[in-house]
PLY file of the C-alpha trace (Angstrom):
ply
format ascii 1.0
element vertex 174
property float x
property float y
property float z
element edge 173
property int vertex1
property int vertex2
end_header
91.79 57.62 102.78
91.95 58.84 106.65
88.06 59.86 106.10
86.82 56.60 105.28
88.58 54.66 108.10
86.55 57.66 110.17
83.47 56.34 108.65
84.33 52.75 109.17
85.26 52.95 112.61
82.32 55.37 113.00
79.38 53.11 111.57
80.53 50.55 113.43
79.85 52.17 117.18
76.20 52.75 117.25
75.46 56.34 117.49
73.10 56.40 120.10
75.30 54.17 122.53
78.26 56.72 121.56
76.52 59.70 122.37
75.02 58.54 125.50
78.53 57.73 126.57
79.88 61.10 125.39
77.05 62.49 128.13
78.18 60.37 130.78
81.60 61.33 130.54
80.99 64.92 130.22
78.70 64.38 133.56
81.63 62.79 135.57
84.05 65.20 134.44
81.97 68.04 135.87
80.74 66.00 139.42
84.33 65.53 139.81
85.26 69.17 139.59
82.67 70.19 142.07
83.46 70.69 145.63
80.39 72.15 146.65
79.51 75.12 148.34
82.32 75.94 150.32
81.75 76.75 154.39
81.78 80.24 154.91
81.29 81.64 158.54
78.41 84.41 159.08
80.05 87.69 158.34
80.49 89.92 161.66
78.18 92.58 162.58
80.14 96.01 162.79
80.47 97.49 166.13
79.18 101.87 166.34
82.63 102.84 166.11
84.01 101.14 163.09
80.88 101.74 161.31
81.05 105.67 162.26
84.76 105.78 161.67
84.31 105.06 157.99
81.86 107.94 157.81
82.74 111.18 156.81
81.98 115.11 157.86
79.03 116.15 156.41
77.52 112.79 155.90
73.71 112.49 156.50
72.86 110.86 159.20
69.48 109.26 160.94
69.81 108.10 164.57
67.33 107.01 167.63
68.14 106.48 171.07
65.65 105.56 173.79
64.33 108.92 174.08
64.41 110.03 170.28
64.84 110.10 166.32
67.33 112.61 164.67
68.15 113.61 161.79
70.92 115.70 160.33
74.81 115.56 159.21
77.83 114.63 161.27
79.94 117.14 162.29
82.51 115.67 164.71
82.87 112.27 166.33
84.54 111.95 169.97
85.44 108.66 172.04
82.01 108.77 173.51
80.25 111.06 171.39
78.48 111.88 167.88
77.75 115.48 167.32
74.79 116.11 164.37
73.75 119.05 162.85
69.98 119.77 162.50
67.46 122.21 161.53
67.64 123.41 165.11
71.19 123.50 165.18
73.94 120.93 166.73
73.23 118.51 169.11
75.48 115.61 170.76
74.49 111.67 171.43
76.33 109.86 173.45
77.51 106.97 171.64
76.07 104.25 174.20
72.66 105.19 173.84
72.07 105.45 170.36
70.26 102.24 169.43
69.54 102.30 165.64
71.47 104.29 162.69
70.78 104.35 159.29
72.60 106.04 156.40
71.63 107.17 153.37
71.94 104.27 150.31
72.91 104.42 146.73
70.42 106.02 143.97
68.97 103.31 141.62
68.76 106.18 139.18
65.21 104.39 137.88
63.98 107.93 136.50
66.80 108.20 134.38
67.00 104.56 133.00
63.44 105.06 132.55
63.88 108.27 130.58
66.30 106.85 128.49
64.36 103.45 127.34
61.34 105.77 126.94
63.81 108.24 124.55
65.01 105.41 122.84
61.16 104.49 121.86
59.73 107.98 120.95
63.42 108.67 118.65
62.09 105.42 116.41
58.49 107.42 115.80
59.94 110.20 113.73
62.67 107.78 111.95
60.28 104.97 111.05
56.91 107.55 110.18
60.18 109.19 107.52
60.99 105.62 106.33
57.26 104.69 105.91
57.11 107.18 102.59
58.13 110.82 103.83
59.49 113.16 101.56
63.45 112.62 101.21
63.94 116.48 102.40
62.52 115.36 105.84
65.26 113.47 106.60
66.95 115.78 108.92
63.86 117.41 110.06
63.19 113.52 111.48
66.64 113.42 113.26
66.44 116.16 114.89
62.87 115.47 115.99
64.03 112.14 117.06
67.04 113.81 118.70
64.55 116.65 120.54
62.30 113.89 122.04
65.29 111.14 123.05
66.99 114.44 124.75
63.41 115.25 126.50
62.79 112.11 127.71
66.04 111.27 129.13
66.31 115.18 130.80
62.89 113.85 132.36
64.40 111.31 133.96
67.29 112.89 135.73
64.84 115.48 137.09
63.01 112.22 138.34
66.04 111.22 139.79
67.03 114.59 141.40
64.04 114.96 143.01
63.50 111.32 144.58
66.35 111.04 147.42
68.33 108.01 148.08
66.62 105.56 150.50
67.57 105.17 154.26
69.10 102.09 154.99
69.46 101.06 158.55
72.66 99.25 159.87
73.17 97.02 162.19
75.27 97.92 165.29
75.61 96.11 168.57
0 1
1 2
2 3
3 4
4 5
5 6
6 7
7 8
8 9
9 10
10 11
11 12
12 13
13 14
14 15
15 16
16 17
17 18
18 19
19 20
20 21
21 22
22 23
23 24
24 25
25 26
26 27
27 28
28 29
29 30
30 31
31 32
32 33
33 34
34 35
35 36
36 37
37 38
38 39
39 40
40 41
41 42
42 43
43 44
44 45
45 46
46 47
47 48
48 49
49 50
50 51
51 52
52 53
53 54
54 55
55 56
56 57
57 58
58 59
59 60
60 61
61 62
62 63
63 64
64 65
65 66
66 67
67 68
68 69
69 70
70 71
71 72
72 73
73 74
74 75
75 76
76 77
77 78
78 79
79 80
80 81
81 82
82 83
83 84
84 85
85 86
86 87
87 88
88 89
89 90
90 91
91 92
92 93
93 94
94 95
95 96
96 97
97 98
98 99
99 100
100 101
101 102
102 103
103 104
104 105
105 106
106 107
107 108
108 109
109 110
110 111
111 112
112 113
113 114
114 115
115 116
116 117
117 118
118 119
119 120
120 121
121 122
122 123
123 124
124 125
125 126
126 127
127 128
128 129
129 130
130 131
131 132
132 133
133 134
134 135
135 136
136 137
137 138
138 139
139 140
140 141
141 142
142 143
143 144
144 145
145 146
146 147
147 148
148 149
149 150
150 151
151 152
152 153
153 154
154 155
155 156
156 157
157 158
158 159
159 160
160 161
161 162
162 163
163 164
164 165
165 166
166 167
167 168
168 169
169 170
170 171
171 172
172 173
């Protein structure tokens, strides 16, 4: 009995006027829970020091300075200076005249996402070629060849990915 009072009271609101105002309301319901994008103040640009505190012994390191561009890993940091090594052994900056440093970034590890899409690909080959009519024996000969060239593919890619550093990013100090 409750479903054909629905179907009264239904037929009797035109549908199209009923779902227009279903719209509208869902519209105003959202516009009023926006605030927009809230006001956010430029974020400050690290000083030398509290960028080099966070770095660690060892870490490599790229700096220039008005007279020139090195390259090596920190090996101690004092109030006024930064000590690198190098190929040609340690050398110290004072901390006031280096002008640009960059550190090293994160690895995108391409060569191995690569290797492992391209794996993914050549393990179907053997798999669908067995379920195209093979012999029912060949089953596991088809695995593991599936298995072989997924394994060879991705172990391509990490060697990729071992052998292509991680990009120098500069930071900005004043």
């Amino acid at each position: 009995m409750a479903n054909k009072r629905l179907e009264a009271w239904y037929d009797v609101i035109p549908r199209r006027s009923f779902t227009c105002s279903f719209l509208a309301l869902c519209l105003l319901g959202s516009a009023a829970c926006y605030h927009g994008p809230a006001a956010t103040a430029p974020p400050a640009i690290p000083t030398l020091t509290t960028i080099l505190d966070t770095v660690s012994p060892g870490t490599p390191i790229r700096l220039a300075t008005t007279q020139t561009h090195f390259q090596g890993r920190l090996v101690a940091l004092s109030v006024d200076s930064v000590r690198l090594r190098g190929t040609a052994g340690d050398t110290s900056f004072a901390r006031a005249q280096i002008d640009t440093l960059w550190l090293r970034g994160r690895q995108s590890y391409d060569g191995t996402k690569a290797g492992a899409a391209a794996g993914l690909l050549l393990a179907l080959l053997p798999l669908l070629a067995r379920s195209r009519g093979g012999q029912p024996e060949s089953t596991g000969d088809a695995a593991l060849l599936a298995a072989y060239l997924a394994g060879g593919a991705l172990a391509l890619g990490i060697l990729i990915d071992i052998a292509t550093p991680a990009p120098w990013v500069p930071v900005e100090v004043h």
